[in-house]
C-alpha positions in Angstrom: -78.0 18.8 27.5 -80.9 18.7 24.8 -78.8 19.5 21.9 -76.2 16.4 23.7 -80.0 14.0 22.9 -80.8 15.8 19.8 -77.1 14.8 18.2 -77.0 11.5 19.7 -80.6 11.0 18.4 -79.4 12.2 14.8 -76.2 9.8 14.7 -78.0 6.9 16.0 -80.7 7.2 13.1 -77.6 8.0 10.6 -76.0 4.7 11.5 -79.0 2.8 11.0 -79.7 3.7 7.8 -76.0 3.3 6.4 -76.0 -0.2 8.4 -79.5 -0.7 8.6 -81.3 -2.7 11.5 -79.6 -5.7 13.2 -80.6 -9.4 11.1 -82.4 -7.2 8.5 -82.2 -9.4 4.8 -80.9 -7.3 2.0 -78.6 -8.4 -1.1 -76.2 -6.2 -0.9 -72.8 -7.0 1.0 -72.9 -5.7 4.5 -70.9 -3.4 6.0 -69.3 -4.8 9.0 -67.3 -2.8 11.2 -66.3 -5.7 13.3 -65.8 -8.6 10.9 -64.6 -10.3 14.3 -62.7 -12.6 12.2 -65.9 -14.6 10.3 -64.1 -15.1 7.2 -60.8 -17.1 7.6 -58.7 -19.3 5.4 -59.1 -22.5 6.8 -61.5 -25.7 6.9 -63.8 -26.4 9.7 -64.0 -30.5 10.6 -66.0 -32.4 8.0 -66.1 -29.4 5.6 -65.8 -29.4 1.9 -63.9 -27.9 0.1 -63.6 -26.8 -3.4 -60.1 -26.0 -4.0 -59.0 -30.0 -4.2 -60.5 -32.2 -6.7 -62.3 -34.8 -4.8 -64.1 -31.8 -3.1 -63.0 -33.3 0.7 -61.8 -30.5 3.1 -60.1 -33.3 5.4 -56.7 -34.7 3.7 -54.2 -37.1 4.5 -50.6 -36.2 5.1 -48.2 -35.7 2.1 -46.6 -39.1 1.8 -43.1 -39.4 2.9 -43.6 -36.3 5.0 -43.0 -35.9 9.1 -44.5 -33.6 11.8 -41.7 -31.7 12.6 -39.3 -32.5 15.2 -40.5 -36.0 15.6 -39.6 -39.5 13.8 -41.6 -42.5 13.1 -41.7 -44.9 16.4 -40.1 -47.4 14.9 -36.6 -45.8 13.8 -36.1 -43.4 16.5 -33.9 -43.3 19.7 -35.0 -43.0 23.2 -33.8 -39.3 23.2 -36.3 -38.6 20.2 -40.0 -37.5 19.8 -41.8 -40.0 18.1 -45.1 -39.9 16.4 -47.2 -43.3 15.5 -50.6 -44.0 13.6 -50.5 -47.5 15.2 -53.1 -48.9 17.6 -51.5 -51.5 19.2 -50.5 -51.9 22.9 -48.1 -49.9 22.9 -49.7 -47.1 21.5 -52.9 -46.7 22.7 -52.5 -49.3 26.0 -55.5 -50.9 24.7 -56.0 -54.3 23.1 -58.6 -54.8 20.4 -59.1 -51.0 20.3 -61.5 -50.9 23.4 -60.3 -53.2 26.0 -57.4 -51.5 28.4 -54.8 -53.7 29.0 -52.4 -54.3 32.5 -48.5 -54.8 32.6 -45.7 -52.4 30.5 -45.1 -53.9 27.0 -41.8 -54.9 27.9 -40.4 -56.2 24.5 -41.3 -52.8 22.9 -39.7 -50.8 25.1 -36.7 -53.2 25.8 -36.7 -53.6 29.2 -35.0 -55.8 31.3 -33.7 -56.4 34.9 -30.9 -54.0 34.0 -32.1 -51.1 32.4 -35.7 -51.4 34.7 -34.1 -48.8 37.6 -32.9 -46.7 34.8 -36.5 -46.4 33.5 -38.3 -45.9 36.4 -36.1 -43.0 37.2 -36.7 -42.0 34.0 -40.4 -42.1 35.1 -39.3 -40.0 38.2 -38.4 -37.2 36.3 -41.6 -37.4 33.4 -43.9 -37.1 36.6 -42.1 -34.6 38.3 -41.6 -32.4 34.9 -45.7 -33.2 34.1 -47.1 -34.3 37.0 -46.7 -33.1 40.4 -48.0 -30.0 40.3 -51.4 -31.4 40.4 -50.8 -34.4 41.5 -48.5 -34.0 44.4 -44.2 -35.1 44.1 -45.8 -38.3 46.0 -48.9 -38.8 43.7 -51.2 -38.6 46.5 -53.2 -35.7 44.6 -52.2 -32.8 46.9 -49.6 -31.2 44.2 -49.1 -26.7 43.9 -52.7 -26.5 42.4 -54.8 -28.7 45.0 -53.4 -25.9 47.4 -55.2 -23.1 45.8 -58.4 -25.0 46.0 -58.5 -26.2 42.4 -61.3 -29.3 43.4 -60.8 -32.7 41.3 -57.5 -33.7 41.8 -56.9 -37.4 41.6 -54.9 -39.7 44.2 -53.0 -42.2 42.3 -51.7 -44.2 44.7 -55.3 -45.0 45.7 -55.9 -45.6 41.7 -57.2 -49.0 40.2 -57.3 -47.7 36.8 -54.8 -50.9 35.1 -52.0 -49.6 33.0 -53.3 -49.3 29.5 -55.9 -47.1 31.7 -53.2 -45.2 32.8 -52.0 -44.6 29.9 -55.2 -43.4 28.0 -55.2 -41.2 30.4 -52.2 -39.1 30.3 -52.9 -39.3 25.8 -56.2 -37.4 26.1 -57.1 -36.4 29.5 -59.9 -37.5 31.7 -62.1 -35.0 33.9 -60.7 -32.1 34.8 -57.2 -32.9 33.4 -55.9 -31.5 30.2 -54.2 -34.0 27.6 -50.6 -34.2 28.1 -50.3 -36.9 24.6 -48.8 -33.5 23.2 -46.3 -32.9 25.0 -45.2 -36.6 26.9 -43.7 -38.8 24.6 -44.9 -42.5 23.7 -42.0 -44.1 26.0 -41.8 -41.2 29.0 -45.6 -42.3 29.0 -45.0 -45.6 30.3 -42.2 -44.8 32.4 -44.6 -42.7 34.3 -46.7 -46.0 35.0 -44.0 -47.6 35.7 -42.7 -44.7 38.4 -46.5 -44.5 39.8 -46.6 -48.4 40.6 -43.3 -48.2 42.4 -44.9 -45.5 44.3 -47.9 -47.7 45.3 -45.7 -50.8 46.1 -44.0 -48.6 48.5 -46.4 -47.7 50.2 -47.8 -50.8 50.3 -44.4 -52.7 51.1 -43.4 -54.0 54.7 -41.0 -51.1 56.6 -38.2 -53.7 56.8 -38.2 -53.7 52.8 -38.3 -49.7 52.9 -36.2 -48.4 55.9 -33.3 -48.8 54.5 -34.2 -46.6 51.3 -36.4 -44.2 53.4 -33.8 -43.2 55.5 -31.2 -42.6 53.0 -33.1 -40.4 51.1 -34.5 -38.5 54.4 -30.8 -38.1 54.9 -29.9 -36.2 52.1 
């Protein structure tokens, strides 16, 4: 056992003289047997940099370049992932850039007394896909994850938050929730709403307007 201290005493003293004491200021370049990944090839936020001209870390997309996988707003289809830089309604569900707005922007997502049932299923599925598992297949906040005791879940049905809140919401998170702007597209986004507020006028509306539906979905 003393010869076990007397090496350990002698390689502890050997690696401090080859790496010398921790925070110790010398000019020569460390040796780090651990880099623990300090160097890397990339720009932290707000950083210069010298390798462009103008010395600015942060640039702005190539022109005439798209993420990839999406298309601008305004020329794709309701099947496609679209991107947008704009801040209007539509895009932000705020007007003036800090005042949240109420009601779905009807014209920009065409709807109509038609194609409204269509969308709100539409919304259906968004929620159900996203959604539920927090948040319950009802919305009452009693989804998969509220069973394990995960505290913080919201009740949207009991929610007051108007639409462009709503929306906000689901773009960059609120709380305990995660942003879902990643992943839900610009249109699904509002369809949600949409979905959520039939949810609370149902629970809101007279039996005699319900009992009809109610019972042929329980029947199912």
């Amino acid at each position: 056992m003393r010869y076990f201290f007397i090496i350990y005493a002698l390689l502890a003293v050997l690696v401090v003289s080859i790496g010398g004491f921790r925070g110790e200021k010398f000019k020569q370049t460390p040796i780090r047997i651990f880099p623990d990944m300090d160097e890397q090839d990339r720009i932290d936020p707000q950083e210069g940099s010298d390798f462009f001209h103008d010395g600015l870390g942060a640039r702005q997309p190539v022109q005439s370049t798209l993420p990839q996988g999406l298309e601008p707003a305004d020329l794709a289809d309701e099947n496609t992932k679209t991107f947008t830089n704009d801040n209007s309604y539509y895009h932000t569900g705020m007007f003036d850039e800090n005042v949240f707005g109420n009601g779905l922007p009807v014209e920009e997502l065409g709807l109509n007394e038609e194609n409204l049932p269509a969308f709100i299923k539409r919304g259906k599925v968004a929620f159900n896909s996203n959604c539920a598992i927090c948040h319950g297949v009802s919305g009452n906040g009693k989804g998969v994850v509220a069973s394990y005791g995960v505290p913080g879940v919201f009740n949207l049905i009991d929610s007051t938050l108007p639409d462009g809140g709503m929306y906000d919401v689901i773009v960059n998170g609120r709380g305990n929730m995660a942003a879902f702007g990643y992943q839900i597209d610009v249109k699904d986004r509002w369809a949600i709403i949409a979905y959520l507020r039939a949810l609370q006028y149902a629970r809101k509306a007279p039996l005699e307007q319900v009992k009809d539906a109610y019972e042929a979905s329980a029947a199912k």
